[in-house]
C-alpha positions in Angstrom: 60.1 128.6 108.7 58.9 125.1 107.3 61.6 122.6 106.5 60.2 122.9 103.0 61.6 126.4 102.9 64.6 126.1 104.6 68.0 126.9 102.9 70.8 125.0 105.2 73.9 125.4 104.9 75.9 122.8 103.6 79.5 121.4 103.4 80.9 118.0 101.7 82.6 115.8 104.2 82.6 112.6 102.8 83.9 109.6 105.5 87.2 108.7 105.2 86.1 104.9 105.5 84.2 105.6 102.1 87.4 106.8 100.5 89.1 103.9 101.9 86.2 101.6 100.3 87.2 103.2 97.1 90.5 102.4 97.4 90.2 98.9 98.1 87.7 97.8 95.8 89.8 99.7 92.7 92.8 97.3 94.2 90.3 93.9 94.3 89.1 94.8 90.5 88.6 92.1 88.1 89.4 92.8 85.0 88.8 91.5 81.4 90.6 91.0 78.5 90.2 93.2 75.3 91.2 91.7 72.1 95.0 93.2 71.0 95.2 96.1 68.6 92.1 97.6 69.2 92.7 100.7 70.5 89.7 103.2 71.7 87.6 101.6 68.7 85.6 99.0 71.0 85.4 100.5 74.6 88.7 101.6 76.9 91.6 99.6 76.4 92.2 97.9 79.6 95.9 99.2 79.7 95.0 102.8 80.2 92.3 102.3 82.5 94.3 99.8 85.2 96.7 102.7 85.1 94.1 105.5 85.6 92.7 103.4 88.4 96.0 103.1 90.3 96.4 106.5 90.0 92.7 107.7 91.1 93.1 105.2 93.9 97.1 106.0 94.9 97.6 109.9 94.0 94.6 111.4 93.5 94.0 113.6 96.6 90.4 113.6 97.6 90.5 116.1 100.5 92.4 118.9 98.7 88.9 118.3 95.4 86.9 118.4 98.2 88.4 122.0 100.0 88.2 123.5 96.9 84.8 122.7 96.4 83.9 124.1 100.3 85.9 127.0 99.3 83.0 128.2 98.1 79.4 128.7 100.0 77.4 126.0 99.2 73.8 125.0 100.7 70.7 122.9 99.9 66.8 123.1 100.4 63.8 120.9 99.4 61.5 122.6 96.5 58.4 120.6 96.0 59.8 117.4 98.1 62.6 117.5 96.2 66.5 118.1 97.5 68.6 120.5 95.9 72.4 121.2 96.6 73.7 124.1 95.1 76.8 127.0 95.4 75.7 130.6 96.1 78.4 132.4 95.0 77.9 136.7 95.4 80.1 139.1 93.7 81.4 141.4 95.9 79.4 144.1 92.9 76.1 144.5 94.2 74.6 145.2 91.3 75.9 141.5 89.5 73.6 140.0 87.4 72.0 136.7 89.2 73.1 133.6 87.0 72.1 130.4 87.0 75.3 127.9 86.0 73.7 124.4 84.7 76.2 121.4 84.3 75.2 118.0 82.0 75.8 114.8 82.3 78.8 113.0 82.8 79.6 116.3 84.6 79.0 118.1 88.2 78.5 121.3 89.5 82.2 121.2 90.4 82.3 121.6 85.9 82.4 125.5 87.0 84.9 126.2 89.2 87.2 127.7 86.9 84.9 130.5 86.1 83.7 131.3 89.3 86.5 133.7 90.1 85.9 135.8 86.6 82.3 136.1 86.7 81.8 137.2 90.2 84.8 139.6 90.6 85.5 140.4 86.9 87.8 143.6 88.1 90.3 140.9 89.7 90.0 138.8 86.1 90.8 141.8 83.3 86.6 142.7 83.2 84.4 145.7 84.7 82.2 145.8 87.4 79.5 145.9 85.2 80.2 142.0 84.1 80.0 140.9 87.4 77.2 137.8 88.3 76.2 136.5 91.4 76.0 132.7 90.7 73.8 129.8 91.9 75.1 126.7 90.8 73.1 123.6 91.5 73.8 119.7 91.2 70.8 119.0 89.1 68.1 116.9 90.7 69.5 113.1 90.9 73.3 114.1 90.3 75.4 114.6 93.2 73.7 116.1 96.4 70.4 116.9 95.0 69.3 113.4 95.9 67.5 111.4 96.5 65.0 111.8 93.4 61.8 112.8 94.9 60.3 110.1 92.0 59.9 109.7 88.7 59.1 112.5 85.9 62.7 114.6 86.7 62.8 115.8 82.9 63.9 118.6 82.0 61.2 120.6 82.6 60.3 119.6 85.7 63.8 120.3 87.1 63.3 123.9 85.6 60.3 124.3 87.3 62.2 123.8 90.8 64.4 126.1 89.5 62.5 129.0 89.2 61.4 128.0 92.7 64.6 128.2 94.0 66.0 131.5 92.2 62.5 132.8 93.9 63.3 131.5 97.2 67.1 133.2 97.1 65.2 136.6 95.9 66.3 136.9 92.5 63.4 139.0 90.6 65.0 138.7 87.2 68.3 136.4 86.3 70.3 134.6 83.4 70.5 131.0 83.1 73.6 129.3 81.0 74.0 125.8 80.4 75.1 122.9 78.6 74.4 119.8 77.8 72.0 118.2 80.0 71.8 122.4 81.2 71.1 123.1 77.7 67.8 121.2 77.9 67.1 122.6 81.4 67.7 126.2 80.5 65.2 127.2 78.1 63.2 125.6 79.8 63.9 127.8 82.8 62.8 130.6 80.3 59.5 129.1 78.9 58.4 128.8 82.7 59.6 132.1 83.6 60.0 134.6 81.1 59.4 137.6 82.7 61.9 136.8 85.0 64.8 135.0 82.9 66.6 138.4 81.0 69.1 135.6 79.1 69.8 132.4 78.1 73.1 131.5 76.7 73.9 127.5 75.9 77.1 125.4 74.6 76.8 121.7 73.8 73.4 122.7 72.5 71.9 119.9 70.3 68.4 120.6 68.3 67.3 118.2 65.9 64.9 117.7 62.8 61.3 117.0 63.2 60.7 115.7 60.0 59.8 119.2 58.1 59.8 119.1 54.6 62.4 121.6 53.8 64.9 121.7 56.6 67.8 119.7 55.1 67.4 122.2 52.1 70.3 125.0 52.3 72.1 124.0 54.9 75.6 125.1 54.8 78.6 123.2 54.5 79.6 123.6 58.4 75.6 122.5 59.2 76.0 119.8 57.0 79.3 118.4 58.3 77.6 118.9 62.3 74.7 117.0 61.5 76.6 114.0 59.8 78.8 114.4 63.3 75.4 114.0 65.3 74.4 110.7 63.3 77.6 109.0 63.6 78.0 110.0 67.0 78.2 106.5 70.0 75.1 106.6 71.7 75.2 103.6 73.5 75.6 105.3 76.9 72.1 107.1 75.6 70.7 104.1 74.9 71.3 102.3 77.8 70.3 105.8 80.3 67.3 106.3 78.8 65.9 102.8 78.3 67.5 101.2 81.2 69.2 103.1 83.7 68.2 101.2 86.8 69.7 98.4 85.1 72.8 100.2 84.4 72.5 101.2 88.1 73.6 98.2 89.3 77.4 97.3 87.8 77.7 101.3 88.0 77.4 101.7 91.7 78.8 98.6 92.7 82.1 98.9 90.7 84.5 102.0 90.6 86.5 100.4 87.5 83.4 100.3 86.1 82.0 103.9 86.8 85.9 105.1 85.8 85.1 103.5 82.5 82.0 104.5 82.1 82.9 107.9 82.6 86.2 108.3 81.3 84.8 107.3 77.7 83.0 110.6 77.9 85.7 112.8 78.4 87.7 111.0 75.6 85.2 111.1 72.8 83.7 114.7 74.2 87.0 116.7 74.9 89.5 118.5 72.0 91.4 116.9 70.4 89.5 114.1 69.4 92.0 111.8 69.0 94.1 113.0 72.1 93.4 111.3 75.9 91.3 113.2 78.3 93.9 114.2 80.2 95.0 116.6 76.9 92.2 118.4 77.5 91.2 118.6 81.8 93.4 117.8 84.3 93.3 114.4 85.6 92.5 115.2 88.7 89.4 117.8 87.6 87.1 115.0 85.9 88.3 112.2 88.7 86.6 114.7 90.6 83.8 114.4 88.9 84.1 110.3 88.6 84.4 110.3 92.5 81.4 112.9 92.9 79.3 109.8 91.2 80.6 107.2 92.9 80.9 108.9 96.3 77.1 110.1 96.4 76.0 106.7 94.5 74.3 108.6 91.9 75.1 107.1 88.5 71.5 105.6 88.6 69.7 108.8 89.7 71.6 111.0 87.4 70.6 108.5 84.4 66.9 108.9 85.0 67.3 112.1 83.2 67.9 110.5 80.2 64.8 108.2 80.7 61.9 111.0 81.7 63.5 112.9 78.2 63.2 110.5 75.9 60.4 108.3 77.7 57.7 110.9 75.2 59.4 110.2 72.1 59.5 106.8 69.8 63.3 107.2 69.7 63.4 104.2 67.3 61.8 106.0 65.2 63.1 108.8 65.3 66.8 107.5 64.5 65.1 106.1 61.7 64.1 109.4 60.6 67.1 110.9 61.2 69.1 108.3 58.8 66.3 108.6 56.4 66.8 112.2 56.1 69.9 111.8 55.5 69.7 109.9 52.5 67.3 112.0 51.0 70.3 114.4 51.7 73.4 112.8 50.9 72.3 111.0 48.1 70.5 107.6 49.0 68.6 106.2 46.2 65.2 104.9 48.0 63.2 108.0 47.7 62.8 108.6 51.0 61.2 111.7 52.5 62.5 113.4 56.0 60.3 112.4 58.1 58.8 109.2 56.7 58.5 105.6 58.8 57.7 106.9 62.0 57.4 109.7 64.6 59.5 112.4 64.6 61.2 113.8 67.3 58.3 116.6 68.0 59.2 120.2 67.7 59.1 122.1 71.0 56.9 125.3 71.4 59.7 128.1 70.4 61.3 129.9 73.4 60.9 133.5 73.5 63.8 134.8 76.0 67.2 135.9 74.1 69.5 133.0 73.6 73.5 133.0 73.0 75.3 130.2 71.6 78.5 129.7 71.8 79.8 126.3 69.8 83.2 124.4 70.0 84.7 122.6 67.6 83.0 119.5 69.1 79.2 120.7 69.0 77.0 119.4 66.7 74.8 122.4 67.1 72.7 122.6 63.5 71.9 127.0 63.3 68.6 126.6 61.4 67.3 123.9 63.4 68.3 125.8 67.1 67.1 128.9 65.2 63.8 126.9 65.0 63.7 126.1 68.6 65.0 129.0 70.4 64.5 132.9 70.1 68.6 133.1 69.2 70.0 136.7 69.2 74.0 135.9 69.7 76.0 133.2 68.2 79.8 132.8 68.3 81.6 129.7 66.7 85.0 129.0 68.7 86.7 126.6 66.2 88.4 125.2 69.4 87.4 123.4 72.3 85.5 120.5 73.6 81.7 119.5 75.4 83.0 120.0 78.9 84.3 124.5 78.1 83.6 125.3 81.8 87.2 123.0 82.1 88.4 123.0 79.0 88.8 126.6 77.8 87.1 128.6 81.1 88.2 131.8 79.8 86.7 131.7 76.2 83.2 131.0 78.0 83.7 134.1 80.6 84.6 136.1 77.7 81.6 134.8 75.2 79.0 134.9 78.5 80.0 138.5 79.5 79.7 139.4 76.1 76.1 138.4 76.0 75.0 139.9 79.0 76.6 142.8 77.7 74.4 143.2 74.7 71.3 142.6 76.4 72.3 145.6 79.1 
């Protein structure tokens, strides 16, 4: 067997001198000052972060994230030159459904550990054997262990394509694919590559946006309307700086843990439920410093940004956010006779997917129906009213229940 094909087992066992580099360089930090009675409203306040620091350098217990993480079969192989790390998880059901579980970004794999247990032995979790999966759960290409990039043009659908590759190296005929965020681009297109093969798609944290089409702001409904004015006010600077920059971000990223911390942690407090709560209201403090330290221990907060880069790189996302605020006023009542559309390049409308897609939306997602409707070949939707981005963490079992349901009506 070539090295190309081979599947090695794998386990994380990172060197304690790395963990002890950690924990020095969060004592030597240097940090700034932030103007007084800011809050949240310009970046982290400085007083929460020093404390989180201390804590992710003093109490935060590496070892017993990184056991529970090995508890579970995990192995990596090169598709097309490129590594992949990934968790194999088999319900003890031999007739489980084959799932592909897709994290985003600031997240991991390790997003899904809380739902590894229901899907794969649902008879253990209140379910029936016949909503048992068998899960492969990969750190997408340039996050985590599924590095180094084999070069540029990682978009989305390129790290589909290796994908497919993989699910047909592990023997999988015929599988689901869920994901979010960063997954949510990756999964359909999993299913345009391979849909004779990909049975279901389901999504959370989807985002689909206008192209610029005369009539799509017309008859939106109040919820729609209320998501989209979320999606225009929403901070993108993160966005602007992966996809424009992100060797540049690269460097203060990989050389600072503070720095990572904050530039993760923001995430998790604008993403998570409530809004106006702290992360930790939300995910346990130790679950997304597990993720933080996944970053920082692999060095991949430059990788994983490239994403961002290779997705937008096609677009004229000036332009588009020009569009997008143009539109707007044509439909909140702007007086300058703008059209959707007009003053530059839209963000172009993808070929529609054909595979059966489920959405399942929190009370964060900015998911606008008629425009996903557009994009993807939707045959399930469920609105949770609750919840945040990161629902693998957040609210694991309202996921289980919404992704067995799916599966369910496509049996």
């Amino acid at each position: 067997m070539s090295t190309e094909q081979e599947i090695v087992s794998f386990r994380i066992d990172i060197p304690q001198a790395d963990l002890d580099d950690l924990a020095d360089r969060l004592a030597r930090t240097r940090w700034p000052d932030a103007l007084p009675g800011v809050g949240w409203s310009r970046g982290v306040p400085p007083e929460y972060l020093r404390e989180l620091a201390d804590y992710w350098a003093t109490k935060h217990d590496w070892r017993e994230q990184e056991a529970r993480m090995n508890a579970h079969p995990q192995f990596t192989t090169v598709v097309e030159g490129q590594r992949l790390h990934f968790l194999h998880v088999r319900s003890p059901h031999p007739e489980a459904t084959p799932l592909l579980l897709l994290h985003g970004w600031p997240g991991t794999f390790a997003d899904f550990l809380d739902v590894i247990g229901p899907l794969t032995d649902p008879t253990a979790h209140g379910g029936v054997p016949a909503d048992a999966f068998h899960l492969v759960i990969p750190s997408l290409p340039g996050f985590g262990f599924s590095t180094p990039l084999a070069g540029p043009g990682m978009g989305p659908a390129r790290m589909a394509g290796l994908l497919v590759r993989l699910m047909e190296r592990l023997g999988y005929e015929h599988y689901g694919v869920q994901g979010y965020d960063t997954g949510a681009w990756v999964a359909p297109e999993v299913g345009k590559q391979a849909p004779e093969r990909v049975t279901g798609i389901h999504l959370n944290a989807l985002i689909a946006f206008p192209v610029g089409a005369e009539d799509e702001m017309d008859g939106l409904s109040e919820a729609d309307e209320r998501r989209w004015q979320r999606m225009q006010n929403f901070n993108d600077g993160y966005l602007q700086c992966n996809s424009k920059r992100p060797q540049t971000v690269a460097y203060a990223l990989t050389d600072s843990p503070a720095g990572q911390l904050a530039w993760i942690v923001e995430k998790f407090k604008e993403l998570t439920d409530p809004a106006d709560g702290l992360p930790e209201d939300s995910i346990d403090r130790d679950r997304f410093l597990t993720a933080v330290s996944l970053y920082w221990l692999t060095a991949t907060a430059g990788p994983a940004a490239q994403v961002y880069y290779e997705a937008v790189s096609a677009q004229d996302w000036d332009a588009m956010a020009e569009d997008w605020s143009e539109a707007a006023g044509d439909q909140y009542g702007a007086d300058d006779g703008a059209d959707p559309g007009e003053g530059g390049q839209d963000w172009a409308a993808a070929a529609r997917g054909t595979v059966p897609t489920g959405v399942l939306l929190s009370a964060h997602d900015v998911t606008v129906r008629p425009w996903a409707e557009r994009d993807h070949n939707i045959v399930h939707w469920r609105e949770l009213g609750a919840g945040g981005h990161f629902l693998a963490m957040e609210a694991p079992g309202p996921l289980v229940e919404d992704v067995r349901a799916f599966f369910r009506e496509l049996r």
